[in-house]
Each structure stands twice: as structure tokens, then as C-alpha cells.
Phi, psi and omega in degrees: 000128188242149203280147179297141186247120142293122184283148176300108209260134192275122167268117161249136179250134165222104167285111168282101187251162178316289172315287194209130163252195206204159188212121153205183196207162191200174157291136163294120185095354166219071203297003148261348189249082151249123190280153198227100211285129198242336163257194190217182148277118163116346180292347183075226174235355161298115150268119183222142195296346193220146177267168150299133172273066151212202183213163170214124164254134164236113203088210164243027134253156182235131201264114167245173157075255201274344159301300174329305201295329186268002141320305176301148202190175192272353163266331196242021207228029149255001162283338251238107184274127185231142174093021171307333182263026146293342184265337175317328184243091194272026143268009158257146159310129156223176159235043138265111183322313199294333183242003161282325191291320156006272194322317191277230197031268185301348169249015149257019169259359168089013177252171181248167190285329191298300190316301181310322155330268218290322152306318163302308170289343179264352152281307166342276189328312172243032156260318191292336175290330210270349167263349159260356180291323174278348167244044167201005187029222194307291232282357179276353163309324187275011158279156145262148195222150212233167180233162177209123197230120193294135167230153170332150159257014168254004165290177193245184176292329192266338165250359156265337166300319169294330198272327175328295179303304179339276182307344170298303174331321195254023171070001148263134185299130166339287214279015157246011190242120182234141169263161190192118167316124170306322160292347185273295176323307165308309179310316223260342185250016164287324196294330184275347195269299218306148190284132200295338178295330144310348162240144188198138195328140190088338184286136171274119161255137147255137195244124132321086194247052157340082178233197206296301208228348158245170179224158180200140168229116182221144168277134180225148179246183164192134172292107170288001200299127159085333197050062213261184183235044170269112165238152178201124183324105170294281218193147181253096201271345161203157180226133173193143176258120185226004185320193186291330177296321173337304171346286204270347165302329205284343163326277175304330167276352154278330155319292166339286175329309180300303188314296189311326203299313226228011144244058233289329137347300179079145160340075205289159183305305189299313173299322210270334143304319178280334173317288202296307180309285175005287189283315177325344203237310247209277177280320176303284183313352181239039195260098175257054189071189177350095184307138160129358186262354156245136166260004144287345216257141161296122159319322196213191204223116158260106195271144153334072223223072146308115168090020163226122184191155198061058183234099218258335178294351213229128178279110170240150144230097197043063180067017197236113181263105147002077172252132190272111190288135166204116181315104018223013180246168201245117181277133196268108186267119163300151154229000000 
């Protein structure tokens, strides 16, 4: 009689963001060598750990990540869904416009947010299978492959539940599906990177979790012995969803503002898109505080504003308006 062989299990982590989500994966027992998936459909010969969180459906096909984005146009781009995973838990507040106008969106196609979720994972799931098939072939048949998939630590019992369906929806199994608080995923992988020396049994980490569309500020403890990976949460000392898209609204209405002030035309929709990828691309994410604390650093930002133009109060150059850095804020330079 021959004894059952335990198979060997594939860990896949997949954060599903507000923004941009993300996929990587690792072997069970070897919790350093984890790979982290870089191409994408529509990414081109470019590599990036995250996709854009969005859909477009047209027709009866539905476009995500970097298809969508590159898709949208001035016929379609009132299709065009974003911030979806803010509606899984409809007892938090927010204040972003791109995924309230959604919300209308998705009840007038007669859909639900879990459903739309679940089309975004389930294209996420079976790009992330179809990369491991190519870096393991046949032999990926002999893994189980078990999933983890991150949530707000300001979600209720009721937005875990939604996202829980959402992922059943999109073909990962109940009994391979673990949810795992995002400050918690963070904590635990300050604790493997950090050099063991500089921590010691008692030490408090605190964590920050700045993320797209949520914020979690937490004190957390752990038994360091061995640096083994039992956490377990002290206190959530603030929670809100306020993330980085807050950013990029408060962005866009200042180009709109400038533009709009000194333009009786107003912001066409497409310019108003290239801005925001700009900054979205470009100053947030390279943003290193104040001018003068480089003496390297460019004074101002020239953004992209395409399909704007004879507009003599406002510093344009070929089609580029001029933003001027000033602590602690960013100033519209005029003539």
C-alpha cells in the first residue's frame, strides 16, 4: 500500500489595490527567495511590480490593468472604472470622486462591486498561473498552491467577506485562500529584512502603512525568539481611508483650477488625464522633499497638458504648463 506524499506548496501573495495591485510568489520553507511578477498584458517590453487597478468594459469585452489605461479615449473613458476596491466595504467613508462616479457606473451595467472585483482577480489570478506555468512547466502540476490575498486593516467583517466572495468568484478555492491585514504583511517582512541585530526580544516596531487609498498607523508587538512569524496586533493607533489617490484628486483640481481660471474652453478630459499620469508617473513617486535640500534637484515640474493651448496668462511651452516647487507646497507660476 503506498502512503500518501505530501505535495509541496507554491505561496502566492496577491495585494489587490485601490491603485495598482501587485502578484508574487515563493515556496513554502523559503521564505527569502520570493519572486515578485513584473510583466504584464499590455505592459509592453517595460517591467513593473504593479499593475494599474482598473477595467474598462467595451462591449462585451473587459479590458484591466495597463489595457484599459491605454484604451481609454473621449468615447469610452465614462466606462472607465477606477478605485474599486473601496466599494467592497460599504461602511467606510471616503472621499474619492474616480470611485464614487464607479459606484454609478457599476449599478447602471446591473453589476455589483464584488462582481467587478472578481473580474479584476480573476484576470490578476490567471496572468499570475500563466507566469508560473512558464517558469515551471509540467512540474507545476506537482504544487498546491495555496494564495494570500491582503486586506485594509480598516476593513469590517463585512469587507472581508466581500472581497473573501469576490476571490471564490475569480476561481481561487476557499480552502486555499488566506486574508492577511496589510500592516500585518508589512510588519512581518520589516521583521525578516531588518538586520537581526538592531532588534531584540521587547523591541517595539511601529508601522505605517501609507497606502493608495488607505492609511493604517499601528503599534504592533512580537516575540522575537528565532524571529519566528507569530504577530499579533497591540493597537491600531489611526485608521482612515485617505491614501495617495486623495493626492492625485487634490492634483487634479489644481491644474483644472489654473487651466479653468484663464479658460473659458475648461480642461478637456484627455489633457486632464496626461497631467495626472505625469504626476502619477513622475513627481509623486520621485518626490524628495523641499527645494534646496538638493542642490541637484529641479526647482519646478513641466507637466504635460496636451489639446491646451493660447492661453497667454499661464506659462505653457509646447503644450507643457510649468509647476513651480515651494515648501511645502507646489505654486503655479504665472506671467
Amino acid at each position: 500500500m503506498t502512503a500518501n506524499v505530501e505535495r509541496p506548496w507554491l505561496i502566492v501573495g496577491i495585494d489587490f489595490g485601490t491603485t495598482f495591485s501587485g502578484v508574487a510568489w515563493g515556496m513554502d520553507g523559503c521564505p527569502d527567495d520570493i519572486e515578485v511578477i513584473q510583466t504584464w498584458p499590455g505592459g509592453g517590453n517595460t517591467t513593473s511590480q504593479k499593475i494599474p487597478t482598473l477595467l474598462l468594459y467595451d462591449g462585451k469585452r473587459m479590458k484591466w490593468g495597463y489595457e484599459a489605461e491605454q484604451t481609454v479615449h473621449p468615447g469610452n473613458q465614462h466606462r472607465l472604472i477606477q478605485g474599486v476596491k473601496l466599494l467592497m466595504d460599504e461602511g467606510q467613508e471616503f472621499r474619492y470622486a474616480p470611485t464614487s462616479e464607479s459606484g454609478k457606473l457599476i449599478k447602471q451595467m446591473g453589476k455589483s462591486a464584488v462582481q467587478v472585483s472578481c473580474d479584476y482577480l480573476a484576470s490578476l489570478v490567471t496572468h499570475a498561473r500563466e507566469m508560473l506555468r512558464r517558469r515551471f512547466g509540467a512540474a507545476l502540476q506537482t504544487f498546491d498552491l495555496h494564495y494570500i490575498l491582503t486586506v485594509p486593516a480598516v476593513w469590517s467583517d463585512k469587507g472581508k467577506n466581500s472581497t473573501m466572495q469576490a476571490a471564490h468568484l475569480a476561481e481561487i478555492p476557499a480552502a486555499n485562500l488566506t486574508l492577511l491585514s496589510e500592516p500585518e504583511a508589512a510588519a512581518v517582512y520589516a521583521i525578516r529584512t531588518i538586520q537581526p541585530n538592531t532588534i531584540a526580544e521587547g523591541h517595539c516596531l511601529i508601522v505605517c502603512d501609507a497606502g493608495g487609498g488607505t492609511v493604517v498607523s499601528l503599534r504592533p508587538h512580537n516575540s522575537l525568539k528565532n524571529f519566528s512569524d507569530q504577530f499579533s496586533q497591540d493597537i491600531i493607533t489611526y485608521r482612515a481611508v485617505c491614501g495617495s489617490v486623495m493626492l492625485d484628486e487634490r492634483f487634479d483640481d489644481l491644474v483644472k483650477t489654473v487651466i479653468e481660471q484663464k479658460s473659458a474652453k475648461g480642461l478637456p478630459p484627455a489633457s486632464a488625464r496626461a497631467a495626472k499620469k505625469y504626476w502619477q508617473d513622475y513627481i509623486k513617486p520621485k518626490y524628495a522633499g523641499p527645494v534646496g535640500q538638493n542642490e541637484f534637484d529641479d526647482p519646478g515640474y513641466w507637466v504635460p497638458i496636451p489639446g491646451v493651448s493660447g492661453i497667454r496668462q499661464v506659462d505653457l511651452s509646447e503644450g507643457h504648463l510649468y509647476l513651480e516647487k515651494y515648501t511645502p507646497f507646489l505654486t503655479i507660476s504665472t506671467t
